[in-house]
BAZA-584620 format. One line per field, with one value per residue (C-alpha): residue number from 0; chain; x, y, z. Coordinates in nm, 3 decimals. Each point is the difference from the previous one (the first is absolute). Layout:
BEGIN
resi <- c(NUM|...)
chain <- c(A|...)
X <- c(X|...)
Y <- c(Y|...)
Z <- c(Z|...)
//
This chain:
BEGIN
resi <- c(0|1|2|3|4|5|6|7|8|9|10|11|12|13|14|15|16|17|18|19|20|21|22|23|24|25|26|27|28|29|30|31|32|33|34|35|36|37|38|39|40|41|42|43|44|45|46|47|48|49|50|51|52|53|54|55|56|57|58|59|60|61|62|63|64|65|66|67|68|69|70|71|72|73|74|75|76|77|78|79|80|81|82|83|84|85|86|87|88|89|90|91|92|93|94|95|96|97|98|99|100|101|102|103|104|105|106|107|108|109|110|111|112|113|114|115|116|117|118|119|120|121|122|123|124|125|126|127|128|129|130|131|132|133|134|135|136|137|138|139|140|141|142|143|144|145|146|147|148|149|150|151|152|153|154|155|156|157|158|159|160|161|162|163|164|165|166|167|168|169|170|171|172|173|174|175|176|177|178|179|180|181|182|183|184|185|186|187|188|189|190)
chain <- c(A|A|A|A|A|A|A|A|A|A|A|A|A|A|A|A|A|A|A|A|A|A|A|A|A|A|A|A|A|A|A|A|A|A|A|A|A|A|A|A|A|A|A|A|A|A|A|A|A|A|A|A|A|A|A|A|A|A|A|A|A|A|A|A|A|A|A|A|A|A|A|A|A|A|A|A|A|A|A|A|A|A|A|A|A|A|A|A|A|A|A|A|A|A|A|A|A|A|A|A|A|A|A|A|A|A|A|A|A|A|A|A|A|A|A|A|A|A|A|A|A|A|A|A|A|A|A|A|A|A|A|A|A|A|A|A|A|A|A|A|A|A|A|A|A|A|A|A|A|A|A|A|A|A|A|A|A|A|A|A|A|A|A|A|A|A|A|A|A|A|A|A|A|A|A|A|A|A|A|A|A|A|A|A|A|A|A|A|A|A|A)
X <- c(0.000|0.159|0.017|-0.193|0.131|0.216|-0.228|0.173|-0.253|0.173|-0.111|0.288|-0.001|0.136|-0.317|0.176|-0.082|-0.362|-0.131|0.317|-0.090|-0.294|0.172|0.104|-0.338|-0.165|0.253|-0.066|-0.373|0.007|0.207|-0.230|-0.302|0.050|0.239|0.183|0.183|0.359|0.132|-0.128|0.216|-0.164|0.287|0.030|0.254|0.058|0.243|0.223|0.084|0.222|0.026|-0.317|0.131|0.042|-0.324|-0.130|0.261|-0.140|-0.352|-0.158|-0.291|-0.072|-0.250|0.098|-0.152|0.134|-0.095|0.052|-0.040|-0.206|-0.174|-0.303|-0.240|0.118|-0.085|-0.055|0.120|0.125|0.105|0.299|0.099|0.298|0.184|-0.215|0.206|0.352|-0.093|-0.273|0.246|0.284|-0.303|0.007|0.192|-0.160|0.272|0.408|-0.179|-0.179|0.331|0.163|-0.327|0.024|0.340|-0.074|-0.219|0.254|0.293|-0.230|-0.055|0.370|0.035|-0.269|-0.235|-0.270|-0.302|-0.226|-0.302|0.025|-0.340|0.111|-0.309|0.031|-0.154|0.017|0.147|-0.119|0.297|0.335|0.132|-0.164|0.333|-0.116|-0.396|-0.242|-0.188|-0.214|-0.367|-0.056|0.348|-0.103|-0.371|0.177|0.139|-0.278|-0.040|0.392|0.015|-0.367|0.183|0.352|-0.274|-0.176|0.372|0.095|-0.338|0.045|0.360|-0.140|0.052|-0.199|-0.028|-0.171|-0.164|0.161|-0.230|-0.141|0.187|0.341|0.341|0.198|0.306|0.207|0.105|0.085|0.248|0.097|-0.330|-0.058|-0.294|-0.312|-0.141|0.282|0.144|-0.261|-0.059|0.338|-0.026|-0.317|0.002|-0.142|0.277)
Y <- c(0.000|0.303|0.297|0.283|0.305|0.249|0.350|0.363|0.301|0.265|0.392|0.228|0.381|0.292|0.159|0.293|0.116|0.005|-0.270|-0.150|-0.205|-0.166|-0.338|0.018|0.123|-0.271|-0.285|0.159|0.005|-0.366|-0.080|0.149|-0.181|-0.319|-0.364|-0.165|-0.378|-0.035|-0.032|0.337|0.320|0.292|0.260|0.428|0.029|0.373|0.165|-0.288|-0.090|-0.251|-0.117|-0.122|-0.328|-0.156|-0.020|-0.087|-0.266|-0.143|-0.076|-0.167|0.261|0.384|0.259|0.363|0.275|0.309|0.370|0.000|0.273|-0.192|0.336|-0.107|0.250|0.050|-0.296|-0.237|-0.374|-0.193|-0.399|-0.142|-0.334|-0.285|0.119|0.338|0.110|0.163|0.203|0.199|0.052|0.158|0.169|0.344|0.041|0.152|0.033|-0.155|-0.361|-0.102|-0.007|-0.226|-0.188|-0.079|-0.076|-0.219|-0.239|-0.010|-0.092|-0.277|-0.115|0.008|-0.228|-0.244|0.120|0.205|-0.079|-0.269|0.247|0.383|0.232|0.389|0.188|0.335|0.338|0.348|0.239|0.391|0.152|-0.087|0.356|0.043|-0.090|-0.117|-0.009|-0.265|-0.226|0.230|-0.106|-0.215|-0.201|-0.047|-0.101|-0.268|-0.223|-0.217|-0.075|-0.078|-0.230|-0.158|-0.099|-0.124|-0.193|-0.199|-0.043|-0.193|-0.246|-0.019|-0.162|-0.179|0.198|-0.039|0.408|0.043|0.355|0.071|0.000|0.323|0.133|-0.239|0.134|0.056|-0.028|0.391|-0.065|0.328|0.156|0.304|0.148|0.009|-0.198|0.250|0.070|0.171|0.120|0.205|0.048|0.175|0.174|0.233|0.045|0.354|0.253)
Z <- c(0.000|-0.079|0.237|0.026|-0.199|0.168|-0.045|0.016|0.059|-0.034|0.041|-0.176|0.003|0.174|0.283|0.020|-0.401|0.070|-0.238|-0.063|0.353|-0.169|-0.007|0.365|0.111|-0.188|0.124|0.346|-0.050|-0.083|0.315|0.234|-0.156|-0.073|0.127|-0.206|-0.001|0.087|-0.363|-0.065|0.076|0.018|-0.086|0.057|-0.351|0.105|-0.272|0.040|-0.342|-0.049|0.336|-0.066|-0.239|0.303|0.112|-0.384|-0.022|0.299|-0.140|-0.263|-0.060|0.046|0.050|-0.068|0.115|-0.126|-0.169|-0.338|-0.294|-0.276|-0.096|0.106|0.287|0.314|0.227|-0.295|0.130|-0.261|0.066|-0.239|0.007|-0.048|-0.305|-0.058|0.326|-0.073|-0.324|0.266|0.227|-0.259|-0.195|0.134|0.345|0.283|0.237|0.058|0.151|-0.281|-0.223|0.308|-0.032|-0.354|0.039|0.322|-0.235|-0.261|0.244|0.137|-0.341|-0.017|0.292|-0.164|0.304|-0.227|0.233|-0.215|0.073|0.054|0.040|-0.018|0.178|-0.133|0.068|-0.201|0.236|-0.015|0.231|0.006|0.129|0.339|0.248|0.285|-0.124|0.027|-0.301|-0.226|0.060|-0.322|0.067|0.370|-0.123|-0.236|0.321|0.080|-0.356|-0.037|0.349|-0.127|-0.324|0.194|0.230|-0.345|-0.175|0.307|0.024|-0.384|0.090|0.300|0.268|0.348|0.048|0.312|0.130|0.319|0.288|0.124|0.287|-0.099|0.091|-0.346|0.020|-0.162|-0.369|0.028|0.251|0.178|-0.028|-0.375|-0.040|-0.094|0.267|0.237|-0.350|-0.090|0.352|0.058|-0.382|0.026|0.376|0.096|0.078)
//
């Protein structure tokens, strides 16, 4: 019997470019909400770039979530799959990670570790110049939609995806006080 797949969800962005963070507050939003079986990893990608082969080397399939420029409106989701993947990524670069990114998958298919499945959960940013600013409206309204989707890729592949009980202790994927909530807390506090 062969063993189960080794799953990456990854979030990748920067949250302090205003919708640049989409892919880490999506990641985070699907954290918080649901449980998922030991061979998944459930992964904050940052603006790590290559450091991130590692982690893609490591598993056999992936889920992206990310802000990408396909021209579409503002808060548009678009889902790209398997082999559709790396020309969205190089198409028209949002911001310094999404060049590492594309050149993350190609090292890994260097390595002969190109996951066997990748899902790229993209969203149409609006703002990519507020420092320090939260998601635009129509990229923040976009998140349920983009974990709902991660959430049917994974029961398409088998996955036992659980909702995590009301009240549950969840564990940080974020640290040092970056997650939303104090974020945004600490950003637009009255003076």
């Amino acid at each position: 019997m062969r063993p189960a797949p080794r799953i990456l969800v990854l979030g990748i962005g920067n949250i302090l470019w205003a919708d640049e963070g989409f892919g880490v507050r999506a990641v985070e939003a699907f954290h918080k909400a649901y449980e998922v079986p030991a061979n998944v990893t459930v992964l904050d990608g940052g603006t790590q770039g290559l450091y991130l082969v590692q982690f893609i080397n490591e598993h056999d399939r992936l889920i992206v979530f990310d802000a990408i420029d396909y021209g579409l409106v503002p808060g548009a989701m678009k889902v790209v799959e398997d082999d559709e993947v790396p020309k969205f990524t190089g198409a028209k670069k949002v911001s310094l990670h999404q060049t590492g990114f594309q050149e993350v998958l190609s090292a890994a298919d260097l390595m002969g570790q190109y996951p066997e499945r990748l899902t790229l959960i993209g969203c149409q940013p609006l703002d990519l110049e507020n420092w320090g600013g939260p998601l635009t409206a129509p990229v923040k309204a976009v998140i349920p939609a983009a974990v709902d989707t991660a959430v049917r890729t994974l029961r398409d592949w088998g996955v036992a995806v659980a909702v995590r009980p009301e009240g549950a202790v969840v564990p940080p994927l974020l640290e040092n006080d970056i997650d939303v909530e104090n974020y945004e807390r600490r950003a637009y506090r009255p003076r």
